[in-house]
N, C-alpha and C positions, 0 to 999 in steps of 0.2 A: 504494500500500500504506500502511495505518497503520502509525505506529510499532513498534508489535510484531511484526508483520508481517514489517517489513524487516531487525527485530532477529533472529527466529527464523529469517528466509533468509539473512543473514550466517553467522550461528550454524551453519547447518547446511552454508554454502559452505565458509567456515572448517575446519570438518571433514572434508568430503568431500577438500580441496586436503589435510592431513596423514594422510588416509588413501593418498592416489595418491603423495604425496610418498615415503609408508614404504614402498610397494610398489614403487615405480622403485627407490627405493634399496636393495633387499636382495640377497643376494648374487644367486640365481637370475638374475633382470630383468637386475640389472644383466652377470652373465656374456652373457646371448642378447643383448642389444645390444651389446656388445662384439665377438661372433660376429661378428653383423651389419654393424658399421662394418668389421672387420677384409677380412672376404668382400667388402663394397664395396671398398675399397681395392685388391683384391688381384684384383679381377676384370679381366679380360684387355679392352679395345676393338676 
């Protein structure tokens, strides 16, 4: 890739990582994996 190239695929990685970042962390995401680990935890062998 040319330089701009790599700058505009950073640029838009960069992005996409604080857009997944704002979505894990909001309350909803984060209550159903909480769910989830909890149900793991508590699940019977």
């Amino acid at each position: 890739m040319v330089t701009s190239e790599y700058a505009m695929g950073l640029i838009a990685a960069v992005g996409f990582a604080g857009l997944l970042y704002k979505v894990v962390t909001s309350g909803q995401v984060r209550a159903a994996l909480q769910a989830v680990v909890e149900k793991a935890l508590h699940a019977s062998f």
